[in-house]
C-alpha positions in Angstrom: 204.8 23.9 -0.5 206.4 27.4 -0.3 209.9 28.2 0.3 209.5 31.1 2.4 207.7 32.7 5.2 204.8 35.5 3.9 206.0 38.2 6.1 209.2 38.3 8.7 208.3 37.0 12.6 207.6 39.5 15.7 208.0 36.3 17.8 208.7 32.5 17.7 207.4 29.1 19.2 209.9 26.4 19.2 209.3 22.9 19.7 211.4 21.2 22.0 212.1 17.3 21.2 213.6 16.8 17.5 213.8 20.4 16.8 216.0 21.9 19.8 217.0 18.6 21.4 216.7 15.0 21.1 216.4 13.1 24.2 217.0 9.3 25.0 213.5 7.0 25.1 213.3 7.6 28.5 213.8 11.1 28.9 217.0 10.5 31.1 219.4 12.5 29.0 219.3 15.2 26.4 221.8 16.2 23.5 221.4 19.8 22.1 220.6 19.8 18.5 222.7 21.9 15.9 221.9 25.9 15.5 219.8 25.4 19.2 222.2 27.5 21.1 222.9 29.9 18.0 219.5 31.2 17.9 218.1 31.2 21.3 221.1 33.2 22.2 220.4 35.3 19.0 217.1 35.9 20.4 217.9 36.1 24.4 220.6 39.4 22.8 218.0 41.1 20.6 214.9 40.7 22.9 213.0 39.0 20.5 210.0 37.2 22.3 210.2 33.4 21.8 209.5 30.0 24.0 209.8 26.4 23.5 206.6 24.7 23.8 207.1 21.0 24.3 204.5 18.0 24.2 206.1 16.5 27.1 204.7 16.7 30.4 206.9 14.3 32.7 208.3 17.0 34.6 207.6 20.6 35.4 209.2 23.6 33.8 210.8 24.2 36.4 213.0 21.1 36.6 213.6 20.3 33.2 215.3 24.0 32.7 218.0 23.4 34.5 218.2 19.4 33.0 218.5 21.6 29.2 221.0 24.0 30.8 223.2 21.8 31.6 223.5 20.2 28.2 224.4 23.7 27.2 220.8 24.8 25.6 220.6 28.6 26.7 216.9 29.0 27.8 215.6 30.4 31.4 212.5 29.0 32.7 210.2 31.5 31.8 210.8 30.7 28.0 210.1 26.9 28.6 206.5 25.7 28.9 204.7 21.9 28.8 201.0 20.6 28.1 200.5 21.3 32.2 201.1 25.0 31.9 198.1 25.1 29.6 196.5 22.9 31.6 196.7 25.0 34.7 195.8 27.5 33.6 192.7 26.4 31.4 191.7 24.2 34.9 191.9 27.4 36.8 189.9 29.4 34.6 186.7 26.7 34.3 186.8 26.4 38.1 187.6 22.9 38.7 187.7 21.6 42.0 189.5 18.3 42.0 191.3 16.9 38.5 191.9 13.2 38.0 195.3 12.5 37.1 197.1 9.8 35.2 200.3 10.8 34.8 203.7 11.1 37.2 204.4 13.0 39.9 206.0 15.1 37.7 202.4 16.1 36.3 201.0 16.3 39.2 203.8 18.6 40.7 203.2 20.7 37.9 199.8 21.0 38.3 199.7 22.1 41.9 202.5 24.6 41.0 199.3 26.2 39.2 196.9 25.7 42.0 195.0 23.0 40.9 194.1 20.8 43.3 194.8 17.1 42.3 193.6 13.3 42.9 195.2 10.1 41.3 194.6 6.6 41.7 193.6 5.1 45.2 193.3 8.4 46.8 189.5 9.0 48.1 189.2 12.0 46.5 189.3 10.3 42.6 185.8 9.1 42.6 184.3 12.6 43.2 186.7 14.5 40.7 185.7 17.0 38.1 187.7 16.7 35.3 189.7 13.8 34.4 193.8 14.4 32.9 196.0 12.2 31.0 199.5 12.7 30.5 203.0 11.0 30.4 202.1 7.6 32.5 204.3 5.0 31.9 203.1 2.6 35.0 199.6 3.4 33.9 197.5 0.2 34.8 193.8 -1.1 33.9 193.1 -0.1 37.5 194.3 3.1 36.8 192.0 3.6 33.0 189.0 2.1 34.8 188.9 4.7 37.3 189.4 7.3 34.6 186.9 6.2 32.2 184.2 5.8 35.5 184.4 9.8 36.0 184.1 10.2 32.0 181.0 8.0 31.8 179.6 9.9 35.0 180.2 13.3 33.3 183.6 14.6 33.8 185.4 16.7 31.1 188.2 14.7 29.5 191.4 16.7 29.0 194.8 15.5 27.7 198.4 16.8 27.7 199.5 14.6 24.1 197.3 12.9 22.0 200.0 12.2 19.7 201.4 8.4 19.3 205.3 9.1 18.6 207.9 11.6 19.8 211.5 12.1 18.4 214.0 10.9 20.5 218.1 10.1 19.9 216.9 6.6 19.3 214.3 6.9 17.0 210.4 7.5 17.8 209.6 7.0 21.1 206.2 5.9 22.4 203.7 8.8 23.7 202.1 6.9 26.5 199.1 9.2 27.1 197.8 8.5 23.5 197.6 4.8 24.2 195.9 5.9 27.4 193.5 8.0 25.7 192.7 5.4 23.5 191.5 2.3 25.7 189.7 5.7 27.5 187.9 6.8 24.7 187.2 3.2 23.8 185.5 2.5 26.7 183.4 6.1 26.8 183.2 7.1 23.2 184.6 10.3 24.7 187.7 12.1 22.4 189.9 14.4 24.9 190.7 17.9 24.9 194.2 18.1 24.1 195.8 21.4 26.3 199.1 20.9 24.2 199.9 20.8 21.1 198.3 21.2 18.2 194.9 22.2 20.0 194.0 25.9 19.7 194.2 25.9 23.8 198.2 25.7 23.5 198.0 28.5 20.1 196.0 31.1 22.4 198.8 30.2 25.1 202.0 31.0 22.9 199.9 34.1 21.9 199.4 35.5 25.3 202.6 34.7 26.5 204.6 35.9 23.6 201.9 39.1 23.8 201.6 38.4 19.7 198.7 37.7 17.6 199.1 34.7 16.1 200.4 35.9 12.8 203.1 37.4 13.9 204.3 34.1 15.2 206.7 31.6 13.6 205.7 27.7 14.7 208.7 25.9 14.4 208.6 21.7 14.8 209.5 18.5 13.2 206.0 17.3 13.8 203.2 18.2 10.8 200.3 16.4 12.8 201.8 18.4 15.7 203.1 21.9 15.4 202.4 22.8 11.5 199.2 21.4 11.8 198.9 23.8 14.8 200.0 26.9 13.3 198.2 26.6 9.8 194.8 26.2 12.1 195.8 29.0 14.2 196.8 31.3 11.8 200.6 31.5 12.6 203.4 30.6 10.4 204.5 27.6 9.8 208.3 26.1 9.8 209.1 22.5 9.7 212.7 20.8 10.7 214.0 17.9 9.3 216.0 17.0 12.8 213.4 15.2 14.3 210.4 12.9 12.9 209.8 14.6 9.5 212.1 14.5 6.3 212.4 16.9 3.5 210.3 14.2 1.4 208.0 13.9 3.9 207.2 17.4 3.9 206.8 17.8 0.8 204.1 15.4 1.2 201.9 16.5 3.3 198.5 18.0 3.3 197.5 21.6 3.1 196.5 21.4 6.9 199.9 20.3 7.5 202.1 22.1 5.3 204.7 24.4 6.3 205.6 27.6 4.4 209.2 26.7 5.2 211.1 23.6 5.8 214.8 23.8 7.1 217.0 21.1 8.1 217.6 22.8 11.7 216.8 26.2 13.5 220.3 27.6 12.6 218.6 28.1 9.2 216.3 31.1 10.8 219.6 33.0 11.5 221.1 32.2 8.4 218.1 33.0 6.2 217.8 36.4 7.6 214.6 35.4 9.9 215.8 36.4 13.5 216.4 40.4 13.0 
C-alpha cells in the first residue's frame, strides 16, 4: 500500500458515516468526528470543490443538512448528496414512469423532490411499475419483497440505494437493511441490483459532474474498502482510507489491490495537516 497520493486533489468526495460523523444505530443523533469541521471549513474558505456522499438514504438532503449543522458539521445542502440523488437523476434520464419503492418516506420524499413519480406497497399503482428501488426499510415485510420481486420476475429493472451489509455507527456496525432486502429479492429472481450509490460507477460519474472534475483529480475519502476505495480505484480517482469508522490501519493494509487505498489516515484532519487541501 502506498503512503501518499500520486498527484495533489483539484476536488474531494467525503464519506459521511465513520469518516465525518458517526451516528447512533438508528440514525437519531449524530456526533461530528475529529478534523470534520477543520477541513470542510478549510475547503468552504479556499473554494475548493468537495461533497459528502453518503450511503444512507433515510432522509433527503435536504433534511439531514440542517440535522449535521446542528451538531456543528459546517456543510450547506448543496455539498451533501444520498444514493436517491443518483437515483433521480439516473430514473429521470431512462424515462421511468412509476418506480417501486421499498424504503421510507424519507426515500420516497426524496425521490419526488427529483420528479420521479413513485408507488410503494398497497398503492394500485405498484403492480404496473417500471423499475423497482430498494433502500433504507426497516418495516420492510414479506408482503412488501413479494411485491418487489413480482415486478423483477415480470421485467422491471432492479435498482438499489446500498448493497452493502454494515455501516459505522457510534455503537459499532449497524445493519444496512436494504442489503438484506436485496438479498431474499435476488433470491427469489436471480436478479443482482443496480446499486445508484456507492461504490457503483453511477455514484463516481455523479461526484464527477457535480464536482465538474474528472475523476482523477478527485480524492475518495471513506472508512469503507468494499465501499468508497473500492469505488475510486475502479473509477480512476484517488483513494484515501480513514481509520474512524469500520476499517483499521491493519485492516488496510490487508486488503486487495481493488480495495486499496494510496493513503490511509486515522481522520480527515490529516488532509490539512499533510499538506493536501491547498
Amino acid at each position: 500500500m502506498n503512503s501518499t497520493l500520486p498527484r495533489k486533489p483539484k476536488g474531494f468526495m467525503f464519506d459521511l458515516d465513520g469518516t465525518l460523523i458517526l451516528s447512533n444505530r438508528k440514525l437519531g443523533s449524530y456526533q461530528v468526528i475529529p478534523g470534520a469541521v477543520e477541513v470542510l471549513t478549510e475547503l468552504e474558505r479556499r473554494g475548493i470543490p468537495y461533497l459528502a456522499l453518503t450511503n444512507g438514504s433515510a432522509y433527503p438532503a435536504a433534511r439531514q443538512g440542517p440535522r449535521l449543522r446542528e451538531v456543528g458539521l459546517p456543510i450547506v445542502d448543496g455539498h451533501l448528496f444520498t444514493p436517491n440523488s443518483v437515483a433521480g437523476q439516473v430514473f429521470k434520464e431512462r424515462g421511468y414512469d412509476n418506480v417501486f419503492v421499498l424504503g421510507t418516506p424519507g426515500v420516497v420524499e426524496a425521490l419526488e423532490g427529483h420528479g420521479v413519480r413513485c408507488s410503494v406497497p398497497g398503492d394500485d399503482a405498484a403492480a404496473s411499475a417500471d423499475a423497482v428501488y430498494t433502500a433504507w426499510h426497516p418495516e420492510c415485510s414479506m408482503a412488501d419483497i413479494h411485491a418487489a420481486a413480482g415486478r423483477v420476475l415480470d421485467g422491471a429493472p432492479f435498482y438499489t440505494a446500498s448493497d452493502v451489509p454494515f455501516f459505522a455507527t457510534a455503537e459499532g456496525p449497524a445493519f444496512g437493511y436494504s442489503c438484506a432486502i436485496n438479498g431474499a429479492i435476488q433470491r427469489v429472481t436471480g436478479v443482482e441490483p443496480h446499486v445508484t450509490g456507492k461504490p457503483s460507477q453511477m455514484a463516481m460519474d455523479f461526484v464527477a459532474a457535480k464536482l465538474g472534475l474528472t475523476a482523477s483529480e478527485i480524492a475518495v475519502i471513506g472508512d469503507d474498502p468494499k465501499v468508497e476505495i473500492e469505488m475510486a480505484v475502479a473509477g480512476g480517482a484517488m483513494g484515501v482510507g480513514v481509520t474512524s469508522g469500520t476499517t483499521s490501519r491493519e485492516e488496510w493494509a490487508q486488503q486487495p489491490r481493488e480495495r486499496r487505498p494510496n493513503l490511509v489516515i486515522d481522520n480527515v484532519r490529516e488532509l490539512l495537516e499533510r499538506g493536501w487541501v491547498d
